[in-house]
N, C-alpha and C positions, 0 to 999 in steps of 0.2 A: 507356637513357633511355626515359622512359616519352611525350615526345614529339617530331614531327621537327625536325629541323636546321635545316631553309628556314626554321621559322617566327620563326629568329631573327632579332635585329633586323640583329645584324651579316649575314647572308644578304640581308637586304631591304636595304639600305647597299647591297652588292657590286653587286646587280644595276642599282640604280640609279648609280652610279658608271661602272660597265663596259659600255656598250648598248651602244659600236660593238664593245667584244669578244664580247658576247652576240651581235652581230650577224654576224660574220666567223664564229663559231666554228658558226653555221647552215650558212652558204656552204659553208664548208668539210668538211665532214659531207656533204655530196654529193660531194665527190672524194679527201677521206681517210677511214679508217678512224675517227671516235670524233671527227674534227676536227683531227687530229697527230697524226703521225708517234712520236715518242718516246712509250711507252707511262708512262714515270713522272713523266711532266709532267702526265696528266690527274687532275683533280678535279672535285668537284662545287661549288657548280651547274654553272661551265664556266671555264675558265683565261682570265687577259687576256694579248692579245697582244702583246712588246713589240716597238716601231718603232726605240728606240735607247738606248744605254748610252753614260754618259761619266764616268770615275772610277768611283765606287762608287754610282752611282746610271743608273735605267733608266728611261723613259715608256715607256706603253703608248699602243695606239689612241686613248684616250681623253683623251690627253693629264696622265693620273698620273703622279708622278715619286716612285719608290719607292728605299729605299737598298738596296742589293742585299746579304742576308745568304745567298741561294743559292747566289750564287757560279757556277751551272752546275753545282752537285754539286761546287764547290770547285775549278775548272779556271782560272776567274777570277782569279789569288792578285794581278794586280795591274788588278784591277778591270776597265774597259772603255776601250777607244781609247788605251789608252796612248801618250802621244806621240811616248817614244822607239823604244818598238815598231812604230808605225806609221809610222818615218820608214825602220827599217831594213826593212821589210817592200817601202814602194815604191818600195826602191833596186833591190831585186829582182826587181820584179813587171815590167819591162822585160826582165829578160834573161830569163824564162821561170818557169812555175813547176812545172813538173815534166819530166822530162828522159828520154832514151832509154839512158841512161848513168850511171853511180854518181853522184852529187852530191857536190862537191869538200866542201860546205857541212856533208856528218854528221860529219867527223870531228872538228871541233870541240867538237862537243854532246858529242860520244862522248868524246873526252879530258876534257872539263868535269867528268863525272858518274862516270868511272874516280875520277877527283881527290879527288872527295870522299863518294863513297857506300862503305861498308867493303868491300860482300859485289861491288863489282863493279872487276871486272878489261878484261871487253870487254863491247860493247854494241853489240846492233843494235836497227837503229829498223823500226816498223811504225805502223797507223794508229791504234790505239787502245787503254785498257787490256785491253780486249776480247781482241783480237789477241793481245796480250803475254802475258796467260796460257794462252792456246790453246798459244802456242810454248811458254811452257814449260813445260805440261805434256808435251808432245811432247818434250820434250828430258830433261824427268826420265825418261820411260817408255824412250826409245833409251838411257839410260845406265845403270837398271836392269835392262832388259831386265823390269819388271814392270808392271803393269796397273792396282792399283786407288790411287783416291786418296782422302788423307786431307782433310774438308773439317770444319767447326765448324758449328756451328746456330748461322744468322742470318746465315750469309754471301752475300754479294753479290760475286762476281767476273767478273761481266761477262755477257756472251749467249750465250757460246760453249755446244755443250750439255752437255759435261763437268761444268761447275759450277752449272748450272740445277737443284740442289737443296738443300734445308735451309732455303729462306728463310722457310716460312710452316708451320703446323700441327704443329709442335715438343709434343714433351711439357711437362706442366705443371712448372712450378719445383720443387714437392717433388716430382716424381717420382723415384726413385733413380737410374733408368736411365741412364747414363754414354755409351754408344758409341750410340746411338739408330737408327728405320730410317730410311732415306732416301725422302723423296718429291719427284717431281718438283715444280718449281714453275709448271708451265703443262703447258699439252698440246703434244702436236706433237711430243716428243724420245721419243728411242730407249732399250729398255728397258734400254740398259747404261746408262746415266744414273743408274740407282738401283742396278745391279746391281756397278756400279766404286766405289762412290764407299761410302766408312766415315767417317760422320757421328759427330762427338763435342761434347759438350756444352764449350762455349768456358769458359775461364776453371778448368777443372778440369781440373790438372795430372794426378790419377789419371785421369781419362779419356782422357788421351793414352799413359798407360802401359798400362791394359790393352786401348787399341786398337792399342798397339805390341805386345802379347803375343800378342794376338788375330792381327793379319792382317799382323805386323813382314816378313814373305817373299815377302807379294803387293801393300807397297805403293812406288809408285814416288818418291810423296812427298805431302808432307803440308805442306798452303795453308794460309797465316795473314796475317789482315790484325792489324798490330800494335795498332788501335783499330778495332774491328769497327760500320762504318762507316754502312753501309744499316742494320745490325741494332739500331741506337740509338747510336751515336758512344761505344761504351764501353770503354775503355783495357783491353789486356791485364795484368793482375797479372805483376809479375817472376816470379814461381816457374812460371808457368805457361808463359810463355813462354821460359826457361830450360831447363824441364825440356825443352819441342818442341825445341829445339838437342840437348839431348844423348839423349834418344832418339832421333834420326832419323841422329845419327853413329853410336851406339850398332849400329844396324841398318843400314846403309848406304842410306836412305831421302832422297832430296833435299828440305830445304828451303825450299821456294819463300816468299819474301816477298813479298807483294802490298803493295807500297809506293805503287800510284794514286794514291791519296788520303793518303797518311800521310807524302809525301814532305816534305811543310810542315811537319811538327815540329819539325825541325834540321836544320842545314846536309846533315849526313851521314844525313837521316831519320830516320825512328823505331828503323832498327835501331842507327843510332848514339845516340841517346835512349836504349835499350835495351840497350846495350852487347854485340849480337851481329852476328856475321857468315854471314847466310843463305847455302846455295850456288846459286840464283838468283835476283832482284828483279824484278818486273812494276812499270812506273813508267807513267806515260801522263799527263794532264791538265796539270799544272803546266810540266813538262818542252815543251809547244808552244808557251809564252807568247800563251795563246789560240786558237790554232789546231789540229786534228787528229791526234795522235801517240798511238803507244803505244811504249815501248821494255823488251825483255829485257836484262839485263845478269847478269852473276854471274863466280862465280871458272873461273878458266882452265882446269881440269878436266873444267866443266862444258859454259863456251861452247864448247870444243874439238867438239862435236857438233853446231856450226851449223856449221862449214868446209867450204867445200867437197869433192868424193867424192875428187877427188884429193890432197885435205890430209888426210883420213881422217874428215871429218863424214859424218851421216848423216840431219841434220835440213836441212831449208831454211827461209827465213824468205823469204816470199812478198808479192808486195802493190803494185801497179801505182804507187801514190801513198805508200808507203814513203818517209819518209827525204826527202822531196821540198824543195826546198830552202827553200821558205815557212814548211813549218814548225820547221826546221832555224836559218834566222835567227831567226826570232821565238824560239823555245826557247832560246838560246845566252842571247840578250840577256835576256828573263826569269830564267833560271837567274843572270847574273850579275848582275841586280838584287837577286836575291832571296838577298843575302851575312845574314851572321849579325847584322847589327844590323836588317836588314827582319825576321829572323823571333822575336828578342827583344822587337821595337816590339808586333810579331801573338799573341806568345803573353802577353803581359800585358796586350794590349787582349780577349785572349781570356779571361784569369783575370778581367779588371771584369765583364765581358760576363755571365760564368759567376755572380760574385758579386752583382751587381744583380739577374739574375732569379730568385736563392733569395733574398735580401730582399723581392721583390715577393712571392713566393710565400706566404712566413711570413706578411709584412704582411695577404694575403688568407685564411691559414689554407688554401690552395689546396690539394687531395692530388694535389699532382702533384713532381715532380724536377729537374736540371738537370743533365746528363750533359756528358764532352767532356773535354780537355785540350789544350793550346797554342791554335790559332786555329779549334779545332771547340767547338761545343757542339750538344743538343740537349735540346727538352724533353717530359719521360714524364707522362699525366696517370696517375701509380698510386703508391703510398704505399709499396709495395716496394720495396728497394732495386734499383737496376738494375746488375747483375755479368754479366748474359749476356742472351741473347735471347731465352729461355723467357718474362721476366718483363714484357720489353721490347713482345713480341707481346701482352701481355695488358692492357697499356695502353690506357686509353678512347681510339680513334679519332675517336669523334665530337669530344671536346673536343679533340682537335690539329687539326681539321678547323675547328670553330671557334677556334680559336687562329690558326689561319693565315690564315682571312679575315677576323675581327677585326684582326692586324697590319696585312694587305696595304691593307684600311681606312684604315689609318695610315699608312702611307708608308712600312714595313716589310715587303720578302717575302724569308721565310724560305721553305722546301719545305713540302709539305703535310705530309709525314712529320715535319717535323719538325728534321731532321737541317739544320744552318747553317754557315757559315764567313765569318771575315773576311778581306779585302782590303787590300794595303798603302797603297792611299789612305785608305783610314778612318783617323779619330782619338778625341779622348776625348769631344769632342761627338756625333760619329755613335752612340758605342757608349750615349750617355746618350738618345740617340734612341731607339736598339732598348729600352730598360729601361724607356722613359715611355712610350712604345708598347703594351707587355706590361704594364705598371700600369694603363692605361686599359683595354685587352682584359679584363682581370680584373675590371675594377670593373663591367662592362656583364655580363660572363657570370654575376660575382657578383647582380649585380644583378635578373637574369633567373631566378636559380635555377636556371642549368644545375650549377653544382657547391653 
């Protein structure tokens, strides 16, 4: 863009709407870091803070009341303060909420999600998806007895430092290169971070084969989120995801399902959507019904290397507020909310959702896209089709940037990036909300001659 961003109108809107958050977000910039804590919550000019959420909508400081298609990066799945979560929550908060002792309260969740996810057998809990794939990386490498791991460009699996690469400076779309190098995505991590890790271009089934031929003896296992999530909300192709099951049996290679986020598909996830059985699943968000979780689950083979030394394990699954029984009620109770007609309701308010904003887009002649499936979507400003994260990285920022504060404008906040989900309180008026939202945003940037 040949000029800046502030000097749009929607920029001058935000700021005048948001002072007491422009105001706090000063404050606060004297005792945190950038003004908060979470590094993917900041944007420009500066984020509004909110004071509270009820159903599918949130006020900020400023007294905005926005429909919430963030979701919290999707952890929200049955919006805010749920009633019947918050009643089972304060039956609990009386008898304690964390314990010196195993909590009667996990094994329910844990039998819940045996029941109906395919690739899991047992399951333990920790605090975040973070966590859960930290473990099971750790439990692919103690059952391989191998070291490097297989990971996709544009993946996002949490902060741990093992997966803290491939997110950002990807080769171009027509570049040929298949098995790509690995860069870290910040500073601060250790050179086996790029030195473990065999980066392959997502969505390209030959790329998983000849990074099976390539490094099939040194790798412990091989991460796949079944709609790669941070990277543009972009659904895995069957063939592609097929072929990762039978090269990784093929070579005795564990792999790990990163189900965080993808666990809202279907009842049984996306790998039951998908029609396979990973040998271990990293779940977290959805599974706390709001509250702080991450849980490893997989087949018996596998978990058999978190048992304890005298059952013959070798891994431990660690973590003071593990399993803690707050988030154990709340997770049970959302888990059983969220039966097959809650996510039937989601993925067809998610197919209008998807269809409205590529009508607005044609309507505008927009060169932008609308990526997603079930209750995700996201939208790309680039005229490329979007299949992987090459194309997705190369997408105008500015205008998802004004996209997002043009919505939040409206009573609509989506994430900056982009990336959105719905809520099982939302209905067909909220989602005809987000579509007239995104028709106006258009009509002002069209307007302006940003596109």
């Amino acid at each position: 863009m040949d000029r800046p961003i502030d000097t749009s109108k929607a920029f001058k809107d935000y700021a005048r709407m948001n002072q007491k958050s422009q105001n706090h977000a000063m404050r606060a910039r004297t005792v945190i870091p950038s003004g908060l804590s979470r590094g993917l919550l900041r944007h420009s000019p500066f984020p509004f803070y909110t004071v509270s959420g009820s159903g599918a909508w949130t006020e900020d400081l400023d007294g905005n009341r926005r429909l919430d298609v963030h979701g919290n990066y999707t952890a929200q799945i049955h919006g805010h303060a749920h009633p019947d979560i918050i009643t089972a929550v304060n039956k609990q908060l009386p008898k304690g909420t964390a314990y010196p002792t195993p909590p009667v309260q996990e094994a329910a969740l844990a039998e819940l999600l045996c029941g109906r996810i395919p690739g899991v057998q047992k399951a333990v809990f920790n605090n975040s998806g973070s966590e859960a794939v930290m473990v099971a990386i750790r439990v692919a490498r103690a059952h391989t007895g191998r070291n490097r791991i297989g990971l996709f460009e544009g993946c996002y699996h949490g902060s741990s430092d093992a997966v803290l690469v491939g997110g950002q400076g990807l080769p171009m779309p027509e570049d040929p290169v298949r098995v790509s190098r690995p860069a870290a995505d910040m500073a601060g991590l250790p050179l086996a971070v790029t030195t473990d890790a065999v980066l392959m271009r997502y969505n390209d089934p030959q790329a998983v084969i000849e990074a099976v031929e390539q490094y099939g003896d040194e790798l412990a296992a091989i991460l796949l989120e079944p709609v790669l999530f941070a990277g543009g909300v972009i659904p895995a192709q069957a063939e592609f995801i097929n072929t990762i099951r039978e090269e990784t049996k093929r070579r005795g290679i564990v792999m790990i399902c990163d189900e965080v986020v993808t666990l809202r598909q279907a009842v049984g996830g996306a790998q039951a959507y998908f029609g396979i059985v990973p040998d271990l699943t990293t779940m977290g968000k959805i599974i706390g019904g709001g509250f702080p979780v991450g849980s490893v689950g997989g087949l018996n083979e596998f978990m058999c290397n978190l048992n304890a030394p005298e059952d013959g394990g070798t891994v431990a699954n660690l973590g003071t507020f593990s399993a803690n029984p707050i988030s154990m009620h709340a997770g049970l109770l959302g888990m059983k909310l969220l039966d097959e007609a809650a996510i039937a309701k989601l993925n067809r308010l998610g197919k209008m959702t998807r269809n409205g904003l590529v009508a607005s887009i044609e309507k505008h002649h927009a060169p932008a896209q609308v990526t997603g499936t079930g209750s995700l979507f996201c939208i790309h400003w680039t005229t490329t089709p979007v299949r992987e994260a090459r194309v997705a990285e190369r997408a105008s920022s500015e205008l998802a940037l004004l996209t997002y504060i043009g919505l939040s404008n409206r009573g609509v906040h989506t994430s900056a990036r982009g990336v959105s989900c719905l809520s099982t309180p939302m209905e067909k008026d909220d989602i005809e909300r987000v579509v007239m939202a995104f028709e106006d945003t258009l009509d002002e940037l069209q307007g302006e001659s940003w596109f």
